[in-house]
C-alpha positions, -999 to 999 in steps of 0.1 A, spaced: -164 -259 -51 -164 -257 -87 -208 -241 -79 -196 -216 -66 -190 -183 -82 -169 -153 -67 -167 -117 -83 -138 -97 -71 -145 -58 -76 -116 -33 -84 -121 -3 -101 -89 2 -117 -55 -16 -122 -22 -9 -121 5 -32 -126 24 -16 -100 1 -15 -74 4 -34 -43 -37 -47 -40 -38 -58 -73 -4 -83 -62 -21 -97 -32 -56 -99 -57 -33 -122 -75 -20 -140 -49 -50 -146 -39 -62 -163 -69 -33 -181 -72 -38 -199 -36 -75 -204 -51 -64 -222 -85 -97 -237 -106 -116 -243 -73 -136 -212 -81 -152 -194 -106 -142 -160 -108 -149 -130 -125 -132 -91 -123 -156 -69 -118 -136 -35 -132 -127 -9 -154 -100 -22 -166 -80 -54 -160 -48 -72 -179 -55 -106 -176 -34 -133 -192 -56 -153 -217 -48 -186 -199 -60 -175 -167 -93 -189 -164 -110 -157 -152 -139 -137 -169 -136 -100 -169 -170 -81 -162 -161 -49 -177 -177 -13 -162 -178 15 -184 -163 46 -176 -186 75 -172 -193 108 -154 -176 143 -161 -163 148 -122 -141 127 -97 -173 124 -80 -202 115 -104 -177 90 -118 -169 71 -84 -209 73 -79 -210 59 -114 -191 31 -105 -204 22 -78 -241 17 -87 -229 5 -122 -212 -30 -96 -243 -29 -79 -260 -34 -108 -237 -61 -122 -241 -81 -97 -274 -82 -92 -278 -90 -126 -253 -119 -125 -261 -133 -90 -229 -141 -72 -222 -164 -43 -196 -139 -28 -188 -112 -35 -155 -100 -24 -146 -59 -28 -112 -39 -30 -135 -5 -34 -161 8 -10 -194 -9 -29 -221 -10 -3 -240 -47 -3 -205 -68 -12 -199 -100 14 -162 -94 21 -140 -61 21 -106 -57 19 -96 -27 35 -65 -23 15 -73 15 11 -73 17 47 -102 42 60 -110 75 39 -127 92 72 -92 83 90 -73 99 59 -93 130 57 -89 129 93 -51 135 92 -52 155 61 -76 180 79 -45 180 112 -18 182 94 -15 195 61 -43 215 51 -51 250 60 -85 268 67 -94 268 35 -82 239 27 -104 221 57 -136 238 44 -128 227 8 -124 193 18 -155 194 41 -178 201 11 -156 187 -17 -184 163 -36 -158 136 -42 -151 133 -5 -185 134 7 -193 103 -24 -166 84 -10 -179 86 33 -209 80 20 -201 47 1 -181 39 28 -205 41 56 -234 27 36 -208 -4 29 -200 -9 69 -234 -4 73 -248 -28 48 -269 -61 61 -246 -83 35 -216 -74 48 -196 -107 66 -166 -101 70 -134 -73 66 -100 -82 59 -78 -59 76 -42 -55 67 -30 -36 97 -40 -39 133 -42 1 129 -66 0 102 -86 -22 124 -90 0 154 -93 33 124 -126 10 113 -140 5 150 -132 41 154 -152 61 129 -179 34 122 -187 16 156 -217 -3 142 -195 -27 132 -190 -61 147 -157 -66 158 -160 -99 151 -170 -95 115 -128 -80 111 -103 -103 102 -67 -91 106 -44 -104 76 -10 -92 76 5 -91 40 23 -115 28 58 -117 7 75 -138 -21 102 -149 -2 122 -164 -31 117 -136 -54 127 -112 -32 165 -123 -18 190 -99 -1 219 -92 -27 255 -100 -15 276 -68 -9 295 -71 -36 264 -74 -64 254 -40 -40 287 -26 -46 281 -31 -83 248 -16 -89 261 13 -70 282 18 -97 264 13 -122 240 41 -110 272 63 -110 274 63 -75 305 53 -50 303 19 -32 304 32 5 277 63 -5 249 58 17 220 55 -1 181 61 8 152 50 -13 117 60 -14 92 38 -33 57 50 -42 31 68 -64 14 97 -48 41 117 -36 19 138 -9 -4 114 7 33 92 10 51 118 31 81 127 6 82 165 14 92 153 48 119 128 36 131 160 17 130 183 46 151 154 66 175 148 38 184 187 41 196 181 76 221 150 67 249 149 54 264 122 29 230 104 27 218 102 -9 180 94 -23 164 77 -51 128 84 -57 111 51 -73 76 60 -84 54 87 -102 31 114 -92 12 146 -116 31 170 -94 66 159 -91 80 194 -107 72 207 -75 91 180 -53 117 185 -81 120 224 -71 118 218 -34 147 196 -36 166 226 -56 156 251 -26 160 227 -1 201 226 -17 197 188 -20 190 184 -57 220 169 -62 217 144 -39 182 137 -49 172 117 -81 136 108 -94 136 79 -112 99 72 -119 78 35 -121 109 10 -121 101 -27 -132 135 -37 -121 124 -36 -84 151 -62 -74 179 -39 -85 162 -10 -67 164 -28 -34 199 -46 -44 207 -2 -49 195 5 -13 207 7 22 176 18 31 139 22 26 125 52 41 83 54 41 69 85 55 37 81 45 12 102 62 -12 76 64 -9 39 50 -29 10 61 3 -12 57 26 -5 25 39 -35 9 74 -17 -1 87 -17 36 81 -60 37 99 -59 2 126 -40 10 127 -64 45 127 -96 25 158 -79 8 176 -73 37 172 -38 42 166 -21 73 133 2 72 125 37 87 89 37 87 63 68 100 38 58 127 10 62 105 17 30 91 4 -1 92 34 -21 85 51 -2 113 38 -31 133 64 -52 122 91 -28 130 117 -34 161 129 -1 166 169 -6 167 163 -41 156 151 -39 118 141 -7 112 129 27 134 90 41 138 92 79 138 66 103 144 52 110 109 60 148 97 83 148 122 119 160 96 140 164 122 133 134 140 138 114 109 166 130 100 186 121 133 177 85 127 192 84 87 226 98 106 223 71 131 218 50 103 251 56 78 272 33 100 279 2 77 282 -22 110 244 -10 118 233 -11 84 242 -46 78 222 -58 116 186 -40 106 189 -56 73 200 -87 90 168 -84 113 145 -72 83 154 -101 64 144 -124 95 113 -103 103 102 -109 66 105 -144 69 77 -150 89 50 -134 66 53 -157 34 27 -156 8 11 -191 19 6 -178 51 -14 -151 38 -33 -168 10 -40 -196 33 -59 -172 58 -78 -159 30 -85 -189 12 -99 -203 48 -118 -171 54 -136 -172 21 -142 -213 21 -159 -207 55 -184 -182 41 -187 -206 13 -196 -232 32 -226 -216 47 -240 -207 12 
């Protein structure tokens, strides 16, 4: 194996974000078999890793002439350097294998368009340059001769790929469910719960909500805030960051829930976060799976999860968790009442914790590593 070289394309990383974790993961369950190489902006990569970093330069004066940039600056990499596989987390037409961990951007605009944007907001995004760079990338990519296979993460973003580009093979998409570090992420006992609470300055028995993610629209948090209005008791901590947060700051203040809302930006004590929680809530408007609700599972914490997302697959409603019909506040807001019961707290997170369980990281690393050996194989 040691012939074989493999570039793995991501434009940017974050050390919060949930594709460049399962990119790890990934290369862990790989170890020195391969050669690999980052194709990317910008990458922190421990010197004793073993990898190369291919570095892209940043250029372009708009969203869009930069992502078109990009995109034919890879291309050009890896002609020049001549791969065996060539695996993408970005919409690069003429890569082997994409991971759809962005889910669809037709599907996104799609629900945007319904949803939340008005008349002017639809024709803005119709002609907006960045947009129409990104569907194009994306159906030259599904369209590309070199294209083998696509890692789905969702069984939602599988049919959203069959839906808006039907040239596809069905056969060419692989469904790969996330997987989770079962020993790193362990429920807490009640009484470590019971401490943190404190320590946050809040009472042991307040029933508390948490919200974990960067890009506070796209993620549905002006819903949770709507639904939060209509509760009573239920507290919320907001873990993540986003340019605009002011404004979800002042909607909390009109909404009369400011003081039962706290924003608490990127938190690299995740554990205590989930040990904090009796709850995740993820009302995302559209996510292709969100690796925050299997966290918070593998914790023990029962999830309430919108129906535009992926990881809703895994949900049981009235087992570990509840699907409700994202946007839908008041819907969302009955379940968090339903919720406050200690007795019904403690079975979802019971459920979640067993539901997590059977989506450890070697299950998913070994479907990839298999996946990519058997393209390998045929080089």
């Amino acid at each position: 194996m040691q012939s074989f070289r493999l570039a793995i394309v991501r434009q940017h990383y974050r050390p919060d974000g949930g594709a460049e974790r399962i990119i790890q993961r990934m290369l862990d369950g790989f170890g020195r078999s391969l050669d690999v190489s980052i194709v990317t902006q910008g990458w922190q990569v421990p010197a004793d890793s073993g990898l190369q970093v291919i570095p892209v330069r940043k250029r372009g004066w708009s969203r869009s002439s930069r992502f078109r940039h990009f995109v034919t600056d890879v291309q050009a990499v890896l002609l020049q350097q001549r791969f065996d596989l060539v695996q993408s987390h970005e919409r690069v037409p003429g890569c082997q294998v994409y991971r759809a961990g962005d889910g669809v951007h037709a599907e996104w605009l799609r629900i945007r368009a319904e949803y939340q944007l008005g008349t002017l907001g639809r024709w803005w995004q119709g002609v907006d340059p960045f947009h129409r760079a990104v569907l194009a990338a994306e159906a030259d990519m599904f369209a590309h001769s070199a294209l083998q296979k696509v890692v789905c993460i969702s069984e939602r973003g599988r049919q959203d790929i069959l839906r808006h580009y039907p040239m596809v093979d069905p056969g060419k998409l692989v469904l790969v469910y996330n997987g989770i570090d079962l020993e790193k992420h362990m429920p807490s006992p009640l009484d470590v719960q019971a401490r943190v609470k404190v320590a946050w300055g809040y009472a042991a028995v307040t029933p508390v909500a948490m919200f974990v993610g960067s890009g506070f629209e796209r993620k549905g948090l002006a819903v949770l805030l709507q639904a939060l209005a209509q509760t009573t008791d239920w507290h919320l901590v907001v873990v993540g960051k986003d340019k605009y947060q002011r404004n979800f700051e002042r909607a909390a203040q009109q909404l009369g829930i400011a003081s039962r809302v706290r924003f608490v930006g990127m938190q690299t004590n995740m554990n205590e976060c989930y040990a904090l929680a009796d709850l995740l809530v993820h009302p995302a408007w559209y996510e292709p799976f969100g690796n925050v609700v299997l966290e918070a599972m593998a914790h023990g914490r029962g999830v309430l999860v919108s129906s535009q997302c992926g990881s809703g697959e895994l949900v049981r409603d009235g087992q570990n968790g509840y699907v409700f019909h994202a946007g839908d506040a008041q819907q969302l807001a009955s379940l968090l009442e339903s919720c406050k019961d200690r007795t019904v707290l403690e079975t979802l997170g019971a459920d979640a914790r067993r539901t997590a369980e059977q989506y450890p990281i070697a299950r998913m690393v070994g479907t990839l590593v298999d996946t990519y050996r058997s393209l390998l194989a045929g080089i």
